[in-house]
VEXGUSE-364409 format. One record per residue (C-alpha): residue number from 1; residue in three letters; x, y, z; chain. Coordinates in steps of 0.1 Angstrom, whole numbers, m for minus. Example, Ala and Ser with C-alpha at 12.3 -4.5 7.8 and 13.67 -1.06 7.14 Angstrom:
BEGIN
+-----+------+-------+-------+-------+------+
: pos : code :    px :    py :    pz : unit :
+-----+------+-------+-------+-------+------+
:   1 :  ALA :   123 :   m45 :    78 :    A :
:   2 :  SER :   137 :   m11 :    71 :    A :
+-----+------+-------+-------+-------+------+
***
This chain:
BEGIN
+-----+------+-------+-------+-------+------+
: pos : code :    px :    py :    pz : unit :
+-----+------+-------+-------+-------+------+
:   1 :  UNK :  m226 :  m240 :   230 :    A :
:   2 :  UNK :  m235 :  m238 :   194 :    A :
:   3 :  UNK :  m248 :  m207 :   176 :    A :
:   4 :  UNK :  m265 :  m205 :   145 :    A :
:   5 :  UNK :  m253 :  m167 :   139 :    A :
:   6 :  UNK :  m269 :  m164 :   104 :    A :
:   7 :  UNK :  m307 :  m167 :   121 :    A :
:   8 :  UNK :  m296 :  m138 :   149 :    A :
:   9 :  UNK :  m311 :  m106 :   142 :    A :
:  10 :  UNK :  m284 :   m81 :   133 :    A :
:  11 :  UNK :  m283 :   m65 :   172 :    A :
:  12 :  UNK :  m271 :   m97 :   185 :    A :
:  13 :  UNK :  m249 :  m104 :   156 :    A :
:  14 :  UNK :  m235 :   m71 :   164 :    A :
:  15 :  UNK :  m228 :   m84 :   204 :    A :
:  16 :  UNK :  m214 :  m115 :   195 :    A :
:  17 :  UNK :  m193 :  m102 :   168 :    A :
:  18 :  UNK :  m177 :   m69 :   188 :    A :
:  19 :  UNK :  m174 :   m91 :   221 :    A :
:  20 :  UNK :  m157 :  m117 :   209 :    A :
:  21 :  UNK :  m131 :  m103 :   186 :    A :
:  22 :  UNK :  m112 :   m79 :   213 :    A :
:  23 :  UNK :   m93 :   m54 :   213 :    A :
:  24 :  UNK :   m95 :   m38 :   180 :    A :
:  25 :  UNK :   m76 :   m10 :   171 :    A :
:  26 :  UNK :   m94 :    21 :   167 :    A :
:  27 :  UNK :   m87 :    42 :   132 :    A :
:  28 :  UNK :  m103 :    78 :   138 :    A :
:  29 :  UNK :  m104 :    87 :   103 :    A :
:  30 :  UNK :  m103 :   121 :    88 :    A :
:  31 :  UNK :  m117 :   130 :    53 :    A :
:  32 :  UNK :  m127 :   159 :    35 :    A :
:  33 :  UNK :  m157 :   174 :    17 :    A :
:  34 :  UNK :  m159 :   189 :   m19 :    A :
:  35 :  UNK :  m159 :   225 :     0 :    A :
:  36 :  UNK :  m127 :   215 :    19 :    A :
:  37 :  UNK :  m149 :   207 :    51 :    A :
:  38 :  UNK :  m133 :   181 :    75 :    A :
:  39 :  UNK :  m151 :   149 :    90 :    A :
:  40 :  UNK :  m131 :   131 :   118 :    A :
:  41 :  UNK :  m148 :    99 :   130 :    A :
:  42 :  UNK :  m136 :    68 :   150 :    A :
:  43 :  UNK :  m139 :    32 :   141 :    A :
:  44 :  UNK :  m132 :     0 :   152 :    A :
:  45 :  UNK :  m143 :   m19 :   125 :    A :
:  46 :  UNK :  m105 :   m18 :   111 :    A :
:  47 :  UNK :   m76 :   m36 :   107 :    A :
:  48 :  UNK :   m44 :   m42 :    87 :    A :
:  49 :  UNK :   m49 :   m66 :    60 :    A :
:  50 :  UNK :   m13 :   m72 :    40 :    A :
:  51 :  UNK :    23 :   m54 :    35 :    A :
:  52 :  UNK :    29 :   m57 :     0 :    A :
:  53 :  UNK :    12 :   m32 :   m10 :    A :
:  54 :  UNK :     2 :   m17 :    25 :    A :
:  55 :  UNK :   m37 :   m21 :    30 :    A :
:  56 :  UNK :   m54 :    m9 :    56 :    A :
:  57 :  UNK :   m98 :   m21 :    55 :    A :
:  58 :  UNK :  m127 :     1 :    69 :    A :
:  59 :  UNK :  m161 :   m14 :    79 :    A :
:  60 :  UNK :  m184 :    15 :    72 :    A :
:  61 :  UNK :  m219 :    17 :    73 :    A :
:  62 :  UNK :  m249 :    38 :    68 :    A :
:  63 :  UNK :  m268 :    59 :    92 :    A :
:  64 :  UNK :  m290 :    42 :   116 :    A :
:  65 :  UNK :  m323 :    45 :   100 :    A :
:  66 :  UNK :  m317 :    58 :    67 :    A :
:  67 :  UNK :  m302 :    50 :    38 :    A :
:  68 :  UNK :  m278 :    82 :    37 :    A :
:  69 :  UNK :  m241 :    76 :    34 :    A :
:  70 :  UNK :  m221 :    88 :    67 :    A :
:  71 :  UNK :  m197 :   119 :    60 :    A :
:  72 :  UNK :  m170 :    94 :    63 :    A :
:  73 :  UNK :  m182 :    69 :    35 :    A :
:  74 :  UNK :  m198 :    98 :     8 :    A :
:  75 :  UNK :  m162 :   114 :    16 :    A :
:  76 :  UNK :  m138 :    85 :    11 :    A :
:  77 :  UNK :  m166 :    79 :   m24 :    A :
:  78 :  UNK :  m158 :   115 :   m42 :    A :
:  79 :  UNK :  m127 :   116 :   m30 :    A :
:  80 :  UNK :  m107 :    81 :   m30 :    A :
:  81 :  UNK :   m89 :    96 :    m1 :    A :
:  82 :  UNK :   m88 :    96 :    37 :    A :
:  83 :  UNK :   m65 :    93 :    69 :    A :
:  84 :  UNK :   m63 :    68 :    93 :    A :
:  85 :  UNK :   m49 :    83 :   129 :    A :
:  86 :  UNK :   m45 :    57 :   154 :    A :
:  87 :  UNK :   m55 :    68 :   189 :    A :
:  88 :  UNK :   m36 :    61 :   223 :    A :
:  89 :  UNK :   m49 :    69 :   260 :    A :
:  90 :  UNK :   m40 :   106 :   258 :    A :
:  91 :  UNK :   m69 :   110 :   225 :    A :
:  92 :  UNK :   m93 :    86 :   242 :    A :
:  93 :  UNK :  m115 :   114 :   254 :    A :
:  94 :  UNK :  m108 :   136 :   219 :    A :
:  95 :  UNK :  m123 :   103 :   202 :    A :
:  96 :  UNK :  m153 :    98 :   217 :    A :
:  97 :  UNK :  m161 :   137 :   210 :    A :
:  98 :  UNK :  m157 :   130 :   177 :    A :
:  99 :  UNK :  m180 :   101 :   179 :    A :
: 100 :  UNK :  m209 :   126 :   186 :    A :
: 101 :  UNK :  m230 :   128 :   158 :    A :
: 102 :  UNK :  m225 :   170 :   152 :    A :
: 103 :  UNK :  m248 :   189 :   130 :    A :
: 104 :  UNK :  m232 :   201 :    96 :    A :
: 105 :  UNK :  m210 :   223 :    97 :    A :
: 106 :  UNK :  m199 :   222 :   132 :    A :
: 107 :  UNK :  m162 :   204 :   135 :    A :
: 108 :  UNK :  m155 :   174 :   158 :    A :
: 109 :  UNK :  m120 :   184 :   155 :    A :
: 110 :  UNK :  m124 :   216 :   169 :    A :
: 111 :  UNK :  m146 :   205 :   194 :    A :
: 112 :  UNK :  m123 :   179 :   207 :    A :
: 113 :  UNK :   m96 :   198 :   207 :    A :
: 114 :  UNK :   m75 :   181 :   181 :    A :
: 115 :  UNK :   m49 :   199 :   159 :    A :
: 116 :  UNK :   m51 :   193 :   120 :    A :
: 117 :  UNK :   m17 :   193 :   101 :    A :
: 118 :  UNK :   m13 :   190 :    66 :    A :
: 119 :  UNK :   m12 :   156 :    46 :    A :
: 120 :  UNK :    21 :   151 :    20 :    A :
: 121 :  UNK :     1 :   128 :    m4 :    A :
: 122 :  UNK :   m37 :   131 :     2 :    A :
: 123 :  UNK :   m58 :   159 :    11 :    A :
: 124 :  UNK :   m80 :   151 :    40 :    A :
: 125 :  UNK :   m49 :   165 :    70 :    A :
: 126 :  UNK :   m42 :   145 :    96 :    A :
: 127 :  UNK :   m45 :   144 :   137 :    A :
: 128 :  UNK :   m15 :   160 :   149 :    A :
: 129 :  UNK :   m18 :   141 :   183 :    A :
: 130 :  UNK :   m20 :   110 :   170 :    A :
: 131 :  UNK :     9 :    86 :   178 :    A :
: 132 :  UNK :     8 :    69 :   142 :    A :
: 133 :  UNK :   m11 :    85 :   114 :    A :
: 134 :  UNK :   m15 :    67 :    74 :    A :
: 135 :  UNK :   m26 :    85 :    45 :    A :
: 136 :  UNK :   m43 :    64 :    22 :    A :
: 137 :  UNK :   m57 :    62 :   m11 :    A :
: 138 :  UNK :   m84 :    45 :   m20 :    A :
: 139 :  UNK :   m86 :    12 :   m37 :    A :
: 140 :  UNK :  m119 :    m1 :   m34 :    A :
: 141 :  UNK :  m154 :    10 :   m17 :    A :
: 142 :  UNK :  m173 :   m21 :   m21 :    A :
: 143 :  UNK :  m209 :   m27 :    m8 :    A :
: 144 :  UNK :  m219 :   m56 :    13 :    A :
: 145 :  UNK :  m248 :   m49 :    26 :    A :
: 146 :  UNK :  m277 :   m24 :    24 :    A :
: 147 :  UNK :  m260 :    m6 :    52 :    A :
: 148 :  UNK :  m224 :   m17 :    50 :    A :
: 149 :  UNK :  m194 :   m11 :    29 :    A :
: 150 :  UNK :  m159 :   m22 :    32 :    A :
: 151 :  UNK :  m135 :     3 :    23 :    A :
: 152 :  UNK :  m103 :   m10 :     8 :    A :
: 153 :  UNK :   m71 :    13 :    11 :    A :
: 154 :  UNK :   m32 :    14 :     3 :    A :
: 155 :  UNK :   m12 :    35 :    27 :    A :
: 156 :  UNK :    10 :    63 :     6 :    A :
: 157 :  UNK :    26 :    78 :    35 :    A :
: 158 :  UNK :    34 :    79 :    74 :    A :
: 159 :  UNK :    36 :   100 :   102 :    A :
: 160 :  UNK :    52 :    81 :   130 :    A :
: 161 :  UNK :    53 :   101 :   170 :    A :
: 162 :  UNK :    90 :   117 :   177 :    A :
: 163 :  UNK :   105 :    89 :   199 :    A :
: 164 :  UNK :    83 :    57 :   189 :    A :
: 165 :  UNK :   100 :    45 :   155 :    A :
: 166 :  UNK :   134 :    22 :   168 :    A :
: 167 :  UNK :   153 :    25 :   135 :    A :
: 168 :  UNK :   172 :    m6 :   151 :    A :
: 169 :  UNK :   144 :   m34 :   153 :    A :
: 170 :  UNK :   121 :   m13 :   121 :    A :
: 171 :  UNK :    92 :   m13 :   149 :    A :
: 172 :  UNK :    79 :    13 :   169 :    A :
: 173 :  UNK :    85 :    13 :   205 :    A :
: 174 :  UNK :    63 :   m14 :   224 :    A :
: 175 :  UNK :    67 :     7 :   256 :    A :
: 176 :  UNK :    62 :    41 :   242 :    A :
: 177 :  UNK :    32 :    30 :   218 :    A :
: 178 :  UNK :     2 :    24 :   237 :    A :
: 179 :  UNK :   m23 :    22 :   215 :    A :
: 180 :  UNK :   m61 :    22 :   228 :    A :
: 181 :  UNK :   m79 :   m10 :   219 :    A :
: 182 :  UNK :  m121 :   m12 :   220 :    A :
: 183 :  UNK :  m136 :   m43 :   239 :    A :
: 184 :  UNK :  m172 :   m39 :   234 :    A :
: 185 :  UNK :  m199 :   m12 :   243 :    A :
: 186 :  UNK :  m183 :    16 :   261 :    A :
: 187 :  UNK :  m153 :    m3 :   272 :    A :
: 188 :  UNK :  m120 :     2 :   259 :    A :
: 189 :  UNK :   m87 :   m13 :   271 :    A :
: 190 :  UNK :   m52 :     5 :   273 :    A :
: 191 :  UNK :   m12 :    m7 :   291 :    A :
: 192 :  UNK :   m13 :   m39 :   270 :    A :
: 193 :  UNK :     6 :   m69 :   290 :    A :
: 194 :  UNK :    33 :   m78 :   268 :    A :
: 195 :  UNK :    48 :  m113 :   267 :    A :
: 196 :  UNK :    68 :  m130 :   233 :    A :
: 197 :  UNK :    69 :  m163 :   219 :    A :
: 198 :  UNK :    90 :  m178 :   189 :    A :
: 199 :  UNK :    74 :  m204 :   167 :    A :
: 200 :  UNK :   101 :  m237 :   164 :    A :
: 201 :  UNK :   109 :  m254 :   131 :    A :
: 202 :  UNK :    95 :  m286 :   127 :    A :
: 203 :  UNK :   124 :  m306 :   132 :    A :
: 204 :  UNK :   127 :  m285 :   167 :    A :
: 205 :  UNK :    89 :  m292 :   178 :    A :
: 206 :  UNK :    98 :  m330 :   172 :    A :
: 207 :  UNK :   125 :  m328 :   193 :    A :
: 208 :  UNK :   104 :  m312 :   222 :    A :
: 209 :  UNK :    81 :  m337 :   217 :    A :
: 210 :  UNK :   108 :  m365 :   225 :    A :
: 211 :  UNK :   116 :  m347 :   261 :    A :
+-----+------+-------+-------+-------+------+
***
């Protein structure tokens, strides 16, 4: 089957797109107003995009309907700052609270029970629950779209979980880190099967392919 997915209206673009690429991470990402007011809101329009400096990427868009930034995006604007907190099975029902679209002033935080803790480097605080939590500045906001932007960040600093960081390997603890990944719609996927692979030199494929 061959699809033409430039001629699809955005909806089924949208399907395609957030069905086929699965599971993506889910960064519920806290910022902060000029009054000091705190916005937490998940995404799953994220990803990891290099080491060297450490960038982190954030599909954002507009509201549905209206051409009004999201807390999120005016936030991460004025401020060049934000928070990514990843989320694990024990904040999946935290992150779809903060999903709902609250009227100003009320706090999804609050509502979903999270704790707020202090950043070291940026200002927006982060989720205390949160397994893994990066503070992040700013490097780029840049427009796509009428409704989309692509926020462009360098991680500053880390909060890593008690108990997931193996100071031995340098990774965090496949057994103990269960991140929560989003299929598409309303489902979500958690206990990842793991398996590993090692990629052979050349000269080692060629001699496989002699057997």
């Amino acid at each position: 089957m061959q699809i033409d997915i430039t001629t699809l209206p955005a909806a089924a673009q949208y399907k395609l797109i957030t069905s086929t690429i699965v599971p993506r991470p889910i960064a519920l990402v806290t910022t902060q107003d000029a009054q000091g007011v705190v916005n937490a809101a998940p995404y799953s329009f994220f990803n990891a995009m290099g080491e060297d400096p450490p960038i982190l990427v954030l599909g954002l868009e507009r509201r549905a309907g209206s051409q009004r930034l999201k807390d999120t995006t005016a936030n991460i604007e004025r401020s060049g700052q934000f928070v990514i907190n990843l989320v694990d099975h024990a904040m999946a029902e935290a992150m779809n609270i903060c999903a709902i679209d609250f009227p100003p002033g009320d706090s999804e935080t609050d509502a979903a029970g999270l704790q707020l803790e202090p950043s070291q480097r940026v200002a927006p605080p982060r989720v205390q629950q949160s397994p893994v939590s990066f503070e992040c500045e700013l490097l780029h906001l840049m427009p796509i779209a009428p409704r989309r932007h692509l926020a462009i960040g360098r991680a500053v600093f880390m909060h890593v979980r008690d108990g997931l960081f193996d100071p031995d390997t340098g990774h965090v603890s496949p057994e103990r880190y269960q991140p929560l990944g989003r299929y598409f719609g309303r489902l979500y996927v958690k206990d990842h099967q793991l398996f590993s692979m090692t990629v052979p030199s050349h000269a080692e494929w060629l001699a496989q392919q002699d057997k």
